[in-house]
C-alpha positions as CSV (number, residue, x, y, z in Angstrom):
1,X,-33.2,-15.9,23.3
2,X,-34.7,-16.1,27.0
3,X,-33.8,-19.9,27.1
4,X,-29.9,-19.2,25.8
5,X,-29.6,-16.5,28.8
6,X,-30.9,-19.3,31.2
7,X,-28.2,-21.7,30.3
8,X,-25.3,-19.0,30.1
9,X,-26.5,-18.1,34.0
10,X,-26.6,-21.4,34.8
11,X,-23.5,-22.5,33.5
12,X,-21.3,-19.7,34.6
13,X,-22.4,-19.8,37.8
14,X,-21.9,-23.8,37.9
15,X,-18.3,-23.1,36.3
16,X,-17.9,-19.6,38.4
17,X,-18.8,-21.5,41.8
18,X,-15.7,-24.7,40.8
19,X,-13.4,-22.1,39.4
20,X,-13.7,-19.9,42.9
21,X,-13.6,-23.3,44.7
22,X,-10.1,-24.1,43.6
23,X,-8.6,-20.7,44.7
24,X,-10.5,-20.3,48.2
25,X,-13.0,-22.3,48.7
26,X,-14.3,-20.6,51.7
27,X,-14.8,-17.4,51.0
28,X,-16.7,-18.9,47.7
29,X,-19.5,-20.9,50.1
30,X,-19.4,-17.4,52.1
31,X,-20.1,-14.9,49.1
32,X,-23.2,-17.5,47.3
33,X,-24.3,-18.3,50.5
34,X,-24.4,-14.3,51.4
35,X,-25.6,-13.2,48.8
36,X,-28.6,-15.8,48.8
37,X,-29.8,-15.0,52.0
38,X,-29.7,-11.3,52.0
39,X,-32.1,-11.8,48.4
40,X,-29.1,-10.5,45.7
41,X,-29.5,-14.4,44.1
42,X,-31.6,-16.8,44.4
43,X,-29.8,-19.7,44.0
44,X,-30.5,-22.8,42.7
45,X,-32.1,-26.1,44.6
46,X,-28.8,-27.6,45.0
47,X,-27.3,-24.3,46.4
48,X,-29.8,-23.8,48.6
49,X,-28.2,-25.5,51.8
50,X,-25.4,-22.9,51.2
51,X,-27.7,-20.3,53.1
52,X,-27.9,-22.0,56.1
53,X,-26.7,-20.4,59.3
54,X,-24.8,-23.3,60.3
55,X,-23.4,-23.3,56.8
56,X,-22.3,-19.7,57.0
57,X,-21.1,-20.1,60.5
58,X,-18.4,-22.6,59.6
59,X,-17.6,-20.8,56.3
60,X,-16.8,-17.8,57.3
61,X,-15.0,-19.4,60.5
62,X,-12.5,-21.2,58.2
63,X,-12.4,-18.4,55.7
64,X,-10.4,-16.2,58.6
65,X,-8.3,-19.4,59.3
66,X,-7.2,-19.5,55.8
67,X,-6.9,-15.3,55.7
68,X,-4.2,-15.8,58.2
69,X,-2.8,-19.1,57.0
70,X,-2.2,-18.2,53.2
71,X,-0.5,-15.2,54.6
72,X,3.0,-17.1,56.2
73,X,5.5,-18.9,53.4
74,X,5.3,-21.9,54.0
75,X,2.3,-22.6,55.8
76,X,0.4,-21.4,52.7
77,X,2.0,-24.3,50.8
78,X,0.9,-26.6,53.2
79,X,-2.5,-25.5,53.6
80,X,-2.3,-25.7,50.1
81,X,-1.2,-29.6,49.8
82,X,-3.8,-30.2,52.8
83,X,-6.8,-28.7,50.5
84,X,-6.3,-30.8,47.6
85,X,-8.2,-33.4,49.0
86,X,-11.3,-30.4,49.9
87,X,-11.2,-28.0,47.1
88,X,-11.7,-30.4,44.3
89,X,-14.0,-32.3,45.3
90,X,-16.2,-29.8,46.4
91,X,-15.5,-27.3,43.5
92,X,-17.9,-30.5,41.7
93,X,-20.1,-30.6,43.9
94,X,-21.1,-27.0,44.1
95,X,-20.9,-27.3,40.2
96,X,-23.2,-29.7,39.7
97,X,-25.5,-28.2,42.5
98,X,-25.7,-25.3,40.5
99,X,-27.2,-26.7,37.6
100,X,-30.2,-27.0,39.0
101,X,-33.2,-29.7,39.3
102,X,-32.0,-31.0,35.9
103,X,-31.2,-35.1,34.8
104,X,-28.4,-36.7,36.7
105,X,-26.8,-37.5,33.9
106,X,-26.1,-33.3,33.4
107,X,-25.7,-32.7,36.9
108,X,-22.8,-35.8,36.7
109,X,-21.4,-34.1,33.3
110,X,-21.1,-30.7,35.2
111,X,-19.5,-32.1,38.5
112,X,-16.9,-33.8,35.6
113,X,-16.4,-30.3,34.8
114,X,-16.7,-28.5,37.8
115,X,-13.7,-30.5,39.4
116,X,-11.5,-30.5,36.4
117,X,-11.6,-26.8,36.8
118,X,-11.2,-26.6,40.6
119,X,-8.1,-28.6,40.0
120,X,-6.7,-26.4,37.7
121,X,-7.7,-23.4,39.5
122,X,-6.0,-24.8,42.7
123,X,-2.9,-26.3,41.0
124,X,-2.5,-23.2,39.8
125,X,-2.3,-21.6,43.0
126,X,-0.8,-24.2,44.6
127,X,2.5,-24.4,42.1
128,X,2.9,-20.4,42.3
129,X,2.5,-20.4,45.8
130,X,5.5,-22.5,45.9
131,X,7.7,-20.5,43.8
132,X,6.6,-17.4,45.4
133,X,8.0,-18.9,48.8
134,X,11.4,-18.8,47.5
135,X,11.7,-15.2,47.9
136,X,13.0,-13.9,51.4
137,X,10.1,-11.5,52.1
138,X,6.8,-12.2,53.1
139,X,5.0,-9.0,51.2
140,X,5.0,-11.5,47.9
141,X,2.4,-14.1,49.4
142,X,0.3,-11.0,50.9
143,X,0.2,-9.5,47.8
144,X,-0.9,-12.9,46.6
145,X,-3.2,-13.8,48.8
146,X,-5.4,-10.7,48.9
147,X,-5.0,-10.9,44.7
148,X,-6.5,-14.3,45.0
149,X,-9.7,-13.2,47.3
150,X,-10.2,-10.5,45.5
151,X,-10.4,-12.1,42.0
152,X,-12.5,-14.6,43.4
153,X,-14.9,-12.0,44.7
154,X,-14.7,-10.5,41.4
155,X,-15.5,-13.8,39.4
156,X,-18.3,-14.5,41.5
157,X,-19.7,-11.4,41.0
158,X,-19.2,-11.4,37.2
159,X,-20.3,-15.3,36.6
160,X,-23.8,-13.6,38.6
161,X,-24.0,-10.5,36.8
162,X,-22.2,-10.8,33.8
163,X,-21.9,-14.6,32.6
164,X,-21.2,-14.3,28.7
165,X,-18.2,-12.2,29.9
166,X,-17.5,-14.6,32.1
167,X,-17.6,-17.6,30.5
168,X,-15.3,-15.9,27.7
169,X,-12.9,-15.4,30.9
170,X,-13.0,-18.4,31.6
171,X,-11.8,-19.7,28.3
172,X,-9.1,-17.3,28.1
173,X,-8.2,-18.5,31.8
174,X,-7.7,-22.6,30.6
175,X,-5.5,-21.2,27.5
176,X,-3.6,-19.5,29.9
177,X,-3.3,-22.1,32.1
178,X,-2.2,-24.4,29.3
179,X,0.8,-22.1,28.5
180,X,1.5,-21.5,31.9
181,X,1.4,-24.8,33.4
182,X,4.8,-26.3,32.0
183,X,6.6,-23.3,33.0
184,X,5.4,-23.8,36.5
185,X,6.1,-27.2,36.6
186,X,10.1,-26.3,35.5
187,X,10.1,-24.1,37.8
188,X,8.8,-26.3,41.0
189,X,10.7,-28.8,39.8
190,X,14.1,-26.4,40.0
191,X,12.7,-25.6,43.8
192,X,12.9,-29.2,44.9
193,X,16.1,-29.9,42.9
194,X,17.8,-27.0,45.8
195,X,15.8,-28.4,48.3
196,X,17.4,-31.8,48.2
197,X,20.9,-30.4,47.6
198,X,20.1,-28.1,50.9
199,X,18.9,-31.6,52.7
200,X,21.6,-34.0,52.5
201,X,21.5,-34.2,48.7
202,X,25.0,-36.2,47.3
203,X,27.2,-33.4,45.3
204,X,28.1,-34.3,42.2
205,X,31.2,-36.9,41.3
206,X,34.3,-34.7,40.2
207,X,35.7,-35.8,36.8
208,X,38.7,-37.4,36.5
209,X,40.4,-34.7,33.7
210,X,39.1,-31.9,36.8
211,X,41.5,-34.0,39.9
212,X,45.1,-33.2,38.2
213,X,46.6,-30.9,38.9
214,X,46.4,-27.9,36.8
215,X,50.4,-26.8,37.6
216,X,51.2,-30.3,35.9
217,X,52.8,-30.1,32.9
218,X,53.7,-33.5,31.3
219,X,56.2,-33.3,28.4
220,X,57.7,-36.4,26.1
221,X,61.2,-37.3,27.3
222,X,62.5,-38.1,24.0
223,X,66.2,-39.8,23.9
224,X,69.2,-38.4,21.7
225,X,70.2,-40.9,19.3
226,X,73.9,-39.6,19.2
227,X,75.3,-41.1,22.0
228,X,78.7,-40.8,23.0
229,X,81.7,-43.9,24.3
């Protein structure tokens, strides 16, 4: 029983750490690395790096950048685009960090996993982000963004505390994601459809039937066959 509460820490926090990786990276190297140095966790081998001043210095220095950045429509989805090339990759890595001193062959099968979760996490965010910027008012992305650090605060918190609850979230989170994710693609796909009729998109070719004349009545001239000297 001790051994199956080992791997259910270990593996929520690996999937906990990618998960919070693809919604704000930052703030996710903050809270571990935080937490690890004040004594809450002690974190893995792997992890350990994430505790070093330095570390936490340039963390916390890009997590205000992206506090302020994910807050103006627009910029959000371009910090967003600018990330994929940071979030995933490093969602795997801290994944597989957080399995421990272990074989590489697990620590490669849990960056696999790590990154396909970071990438769903941040496409996620990335594709409602972009429908969200389609409303007029900025409160939306607020709301968003502080939803976002706040449940990735939260799933921390609960991979580190509460890991067989999480990792039942986490499940419920990927079939969620699996309905949701042709529904957001419709509807990103609807956004650029306006944009390119805003930007010099061709209008469509009138029909033919549509160009005459609707007061244009046409009637058969028919010839009387009584005709007279």
């Amino acid at each position: 029983m001790e051994q199956l509460d080992q791997v259910t820490s270990i593996l929520a926090l690996s999937m906990g750490a990618a998960w919070a990786s693809g919604i704000n990276l930052y703030a996710t190297i903050l809270m571990l690395g935080m937490m690890g140095t004040t004594g809450n966790i002690d974190l893995p081998p792997g992890l350990e790096i994430l505790q070093d001043p330095m570390v936490l210095i340039a963390a916390g220095a890009m997590y205000i950048v992206e506090f302020f950045a994910d807050k103006i429509p627009g910029v959000d989805s371009t910090w967003d685009v600018l990330h994929t090339f940071v979030r995933i990759p490093a969602g795997a890595m801290l994944a597989a960090g957080a399995v421990g001193d272990v074989t590489p062959a697990l620590a490669l099968a849990a960056g696999i996993m790590g990154g396909g979760l970071a990438a769903t996490t941040h496409a996620t965010k990335a594709g409602s982000r972009a429908l969200i910027n389609t409303s007029p008012e900025p409160f939306s992305n607020w709301i968003a963004s502080i939803s976002e650090d706040v449940a990735v605060i939260g799933g921390l918190w609960a991979s580190l505390h509460h890991p067989a609850l999480f990792l039942v979230f986490m499940v419920l989170f990927i079939l969620l994601m699996i309905w949701l994710f042709p529904k957001l693609w419709r509807g990103i796909k609807a956004v650029f459809r306006k944009l390119r009729s805003l930007f010099g998109g061709k209008p469509e070719p009138a029909s033919p039937v549509s160009e005459l004349p609707q007061s244009v009545h046409t009637e058969p001239i028919v010839e009387s066959e009584d005709k007279k000297p």
